[in-house]
Legacy VTK file of the C-alpha trace (Angstrom):
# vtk DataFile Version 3.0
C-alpha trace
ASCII
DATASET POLYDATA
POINTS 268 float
-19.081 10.465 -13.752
-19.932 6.876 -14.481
-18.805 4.860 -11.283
-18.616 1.534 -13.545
-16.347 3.758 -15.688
-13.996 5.216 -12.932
-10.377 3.932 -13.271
-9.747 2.646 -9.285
-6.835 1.841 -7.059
-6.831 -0.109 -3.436
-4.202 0.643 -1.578
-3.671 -1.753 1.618
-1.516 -1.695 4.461
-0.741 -3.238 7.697
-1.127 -0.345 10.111
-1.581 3.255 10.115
1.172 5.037 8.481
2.829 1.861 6.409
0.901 3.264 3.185
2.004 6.952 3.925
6.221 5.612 3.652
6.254 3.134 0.624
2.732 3.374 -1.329
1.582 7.055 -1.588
3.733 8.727 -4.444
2.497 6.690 -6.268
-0.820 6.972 -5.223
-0.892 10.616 -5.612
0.357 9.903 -9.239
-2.653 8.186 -9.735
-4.607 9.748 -8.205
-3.722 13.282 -10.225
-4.364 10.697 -13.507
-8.206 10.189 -12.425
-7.983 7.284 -10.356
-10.142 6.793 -7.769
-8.156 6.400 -4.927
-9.303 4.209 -1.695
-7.013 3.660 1.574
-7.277 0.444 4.013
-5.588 0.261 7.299
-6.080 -3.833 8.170
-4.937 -3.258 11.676
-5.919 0.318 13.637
-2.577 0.915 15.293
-3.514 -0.138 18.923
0.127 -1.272 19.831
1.895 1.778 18.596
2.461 3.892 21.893
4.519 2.890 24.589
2.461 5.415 27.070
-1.435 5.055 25.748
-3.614 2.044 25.905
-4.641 0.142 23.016
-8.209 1.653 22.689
-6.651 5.361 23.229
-3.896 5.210 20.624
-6.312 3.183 18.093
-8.613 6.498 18.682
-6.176 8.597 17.601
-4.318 6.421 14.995
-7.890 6.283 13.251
-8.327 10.260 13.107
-4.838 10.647 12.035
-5.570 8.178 9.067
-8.397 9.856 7.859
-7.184 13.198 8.455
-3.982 11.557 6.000
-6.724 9.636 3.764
-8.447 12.831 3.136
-5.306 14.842 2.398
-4.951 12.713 -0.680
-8.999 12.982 -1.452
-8.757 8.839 -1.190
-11.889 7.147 0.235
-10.894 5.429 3.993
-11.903 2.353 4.695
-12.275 1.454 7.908
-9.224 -0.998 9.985
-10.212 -4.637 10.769
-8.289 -6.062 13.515
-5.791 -4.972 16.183
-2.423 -4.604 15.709
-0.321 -8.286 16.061
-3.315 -10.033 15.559
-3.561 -9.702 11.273
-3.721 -13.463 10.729
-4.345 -15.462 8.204
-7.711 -16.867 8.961
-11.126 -16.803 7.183
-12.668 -14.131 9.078
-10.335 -11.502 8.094
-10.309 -12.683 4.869
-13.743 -12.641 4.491
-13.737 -8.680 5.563
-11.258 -7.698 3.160
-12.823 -9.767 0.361
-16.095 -7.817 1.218
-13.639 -4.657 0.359
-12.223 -5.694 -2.854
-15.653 -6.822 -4.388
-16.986 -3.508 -3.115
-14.342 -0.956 -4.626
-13.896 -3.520 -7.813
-9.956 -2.239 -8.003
-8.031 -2.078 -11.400
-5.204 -1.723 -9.034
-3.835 -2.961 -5.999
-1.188 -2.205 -4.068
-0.290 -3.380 -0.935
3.071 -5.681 0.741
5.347 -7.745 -0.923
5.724 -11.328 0.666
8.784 -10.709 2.084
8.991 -7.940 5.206
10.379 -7.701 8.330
7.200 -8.413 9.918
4.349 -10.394 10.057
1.273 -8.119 10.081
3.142 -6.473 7.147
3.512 -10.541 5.381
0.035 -11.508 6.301
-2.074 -8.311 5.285
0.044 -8.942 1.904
-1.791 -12.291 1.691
-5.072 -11.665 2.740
-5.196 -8.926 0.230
-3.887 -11.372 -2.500
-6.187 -13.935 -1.904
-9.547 -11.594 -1.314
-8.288 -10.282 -4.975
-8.192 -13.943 -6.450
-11.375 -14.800 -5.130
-12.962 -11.912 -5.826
-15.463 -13.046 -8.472
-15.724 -16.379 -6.477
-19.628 -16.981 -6.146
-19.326 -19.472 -3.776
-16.363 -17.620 -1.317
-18.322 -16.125 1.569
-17.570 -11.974 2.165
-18.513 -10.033 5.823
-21.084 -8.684 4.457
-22.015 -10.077 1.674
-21.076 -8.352 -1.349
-21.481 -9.752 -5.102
-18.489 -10.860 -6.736
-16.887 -9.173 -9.558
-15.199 -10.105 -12.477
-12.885 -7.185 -13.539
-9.437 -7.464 -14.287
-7.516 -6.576 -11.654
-3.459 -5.882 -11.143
-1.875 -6.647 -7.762
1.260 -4.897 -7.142
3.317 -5.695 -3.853
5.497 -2.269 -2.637
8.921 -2.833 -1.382
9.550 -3.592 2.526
10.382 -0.964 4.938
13.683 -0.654 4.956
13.941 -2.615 1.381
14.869 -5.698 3.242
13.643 -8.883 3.993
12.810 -10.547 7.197
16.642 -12.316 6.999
17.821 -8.352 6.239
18.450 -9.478 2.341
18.404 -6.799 -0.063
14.892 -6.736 -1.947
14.826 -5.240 -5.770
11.863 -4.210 -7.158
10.715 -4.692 -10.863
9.451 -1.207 -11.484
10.552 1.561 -10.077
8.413 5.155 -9.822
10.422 8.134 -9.527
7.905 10.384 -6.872
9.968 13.414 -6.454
7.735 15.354 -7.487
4.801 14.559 -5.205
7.317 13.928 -2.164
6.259 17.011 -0.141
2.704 15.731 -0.656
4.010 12.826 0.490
5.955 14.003 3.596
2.574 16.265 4.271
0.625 13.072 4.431
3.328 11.201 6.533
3.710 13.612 9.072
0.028 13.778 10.522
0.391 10.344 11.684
1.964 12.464 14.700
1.340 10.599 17.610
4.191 7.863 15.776
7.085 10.652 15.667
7.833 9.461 19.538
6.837 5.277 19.249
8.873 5.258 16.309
11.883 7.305 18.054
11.276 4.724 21.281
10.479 1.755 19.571
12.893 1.514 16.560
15.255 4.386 17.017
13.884 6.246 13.673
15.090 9.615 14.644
12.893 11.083 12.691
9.735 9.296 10.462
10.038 12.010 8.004
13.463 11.606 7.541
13.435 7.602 7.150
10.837 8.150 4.662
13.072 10.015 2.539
16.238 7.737 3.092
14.118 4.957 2.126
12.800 6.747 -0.957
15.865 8.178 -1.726
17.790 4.301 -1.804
15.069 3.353 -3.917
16.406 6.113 -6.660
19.921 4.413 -6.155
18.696 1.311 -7.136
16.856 3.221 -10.269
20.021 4.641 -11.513
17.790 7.275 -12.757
16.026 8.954 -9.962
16.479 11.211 -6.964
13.589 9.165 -5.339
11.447 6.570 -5.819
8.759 3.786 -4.720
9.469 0.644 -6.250
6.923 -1.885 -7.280
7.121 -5.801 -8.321
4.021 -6.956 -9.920
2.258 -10.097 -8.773
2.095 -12.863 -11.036
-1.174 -12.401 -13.076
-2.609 -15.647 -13.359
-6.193 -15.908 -12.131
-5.940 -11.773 -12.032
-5.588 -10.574 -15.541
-4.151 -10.710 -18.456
-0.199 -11.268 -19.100
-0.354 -7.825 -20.609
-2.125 -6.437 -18.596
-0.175 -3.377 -16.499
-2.283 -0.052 -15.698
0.315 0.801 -12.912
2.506 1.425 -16.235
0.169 2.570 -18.442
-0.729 5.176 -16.309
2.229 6.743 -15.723
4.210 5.225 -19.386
3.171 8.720 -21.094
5.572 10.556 -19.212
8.970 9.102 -19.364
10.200 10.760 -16.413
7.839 8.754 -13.826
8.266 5.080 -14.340
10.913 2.852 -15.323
10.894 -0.712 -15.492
13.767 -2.596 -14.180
14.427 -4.552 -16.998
14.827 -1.283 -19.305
18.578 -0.520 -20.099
20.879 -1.810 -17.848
19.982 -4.666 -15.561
20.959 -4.016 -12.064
LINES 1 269
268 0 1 2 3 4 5 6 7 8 9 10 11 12 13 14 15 16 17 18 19 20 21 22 23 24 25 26 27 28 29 30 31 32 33 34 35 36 37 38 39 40 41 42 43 44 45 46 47 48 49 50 51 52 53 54 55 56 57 58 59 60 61 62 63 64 65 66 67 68 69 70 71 72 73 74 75 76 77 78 79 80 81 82 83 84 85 86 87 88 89 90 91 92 93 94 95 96 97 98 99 100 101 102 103 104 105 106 107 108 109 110 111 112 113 114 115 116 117 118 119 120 121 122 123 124 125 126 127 128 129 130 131 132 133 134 135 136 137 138 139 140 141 142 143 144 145 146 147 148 149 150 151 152 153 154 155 156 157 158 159 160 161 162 163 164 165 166 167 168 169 170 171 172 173 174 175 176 177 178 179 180 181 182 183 184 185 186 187 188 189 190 191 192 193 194 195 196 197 198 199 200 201 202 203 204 205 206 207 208 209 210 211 212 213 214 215 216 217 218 219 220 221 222 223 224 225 226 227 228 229 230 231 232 233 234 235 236 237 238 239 240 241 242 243 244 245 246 247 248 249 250 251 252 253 254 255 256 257 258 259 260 261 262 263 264 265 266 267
């Protein structure tokens, strides 16, 4: 196949694991429509274990992410930074940039502004800028990479937990109803295993599988429609693409039973 005519989708999260709860339903839903599917990590996980080192637990954070990365057939990309230290600086910006011009994305996916914290806030911006600038001539990428020009759709997931930082409710615009990829889902999820105890010690998830699900299955509550869901609020367009332009929805529009917007029947 054509690469130049291969639909794609960038997925990017803050650590190891963050894509696995609130992006990859949907990504499976692409990726069973012919996307191409591609999976970033910004930070490698090195603070997630209250027992290992950093450079152990980013060892096996990394084969646990590709183990999940290839579970889905996506293409991994490999993390950036350490965990705590995703700033918003040039350097990392320049990396990711070098990412986005590489894959050329019709889609991204990745944060929404608002999170509870700040690796999850910043890797959200880094990703939107290194999208804006991405056919930027004259914005240096590590390594250098030639810009691009295609249209592309940003599309920030809801926060874990679907609140804010300040623990406000946070509705998303478009909601996918992933029920029927969830055991794909909790597959993926649950080879991150070495987070199972960090998240037990660390934020008193009983179980990550388990959180995954209540989170999913909230999302369907706020639907009114579905059992479970990822929901979705689309980045403003401007300097991306067109007004009209939506693949997220036009990807999954032909069957009714995958994606409603929020604005469709009754308002919430």
């Amino acid at each position: 196949m054509d690469s130049t005519l291969t639909k794609k989708v960038l997925a990017v999260g803050a650590h190891p694991d963050d894509i696995e709860f609130v992006m990859s339903g949907t990504l499976f839903l692409l990726k069973d429509r012919g996307y191409e599917v591609h999976y970033l990590n910004v930070a490698n996980g090195s603070c997630g274990s209250a027992r290992l080192g950093a450079r152990a637990i980013a060892r096996i954070r990394r084969k646990e992410a590709m183990a999940a990365a290839r579970s889905m057939g996506a293409i991994y990309h490999e993390s950036l930074s350490n965990d705590i230290e995703v700033f918003y600086e040039k350097r990392l910006l320049a990396k990711i940039g070098a990412i986005v011009r590489q894959v050329a994305p019709d889609i991204i996916l990745t944060h929404g502004p608002a999170d509870y914290m700040e690796d999850h806030a910043n890797a959200c911006r880094l990703t939107v800028t290194a999208a804006f600038c991405r056919g930027m001539r004259n914005f240096p990428v590590d390594p250098a990479v030639p810009p691009t020009q295609q249209p592309v759709a940003v599309y920030h997931a809801q926060p874990y937990g679907n609140r804010d930082g300040l623990g406000r409710l946070v509705l998303p615009d478009l909601f996918v109803n992933v029920e029927i990829v969830l055991e794909r889902k909790k597959e993926m999820l649950a080879l991150h295993r070495s987070q199972k105890d960090w998240l037990d010690e660390s934020q008193r998830v009983d179980s990550y599988l388990e959180a995954m699900e209540d989170l999913g299955r909230e999302v369907g509550r706020l639907s009114r429609k579905y059992r479970m869901a990822e929901g979705w609020t689309r980045h403003n367009p401007l300097g991306f693409c067109q007004p009209g332009h939506d693949p997220l929805v036009a990807a999954l529009k032909k069957d009714g039973r995958l994606v409603l917007p929020r604005h469709a029947g009754r308002r919430l």
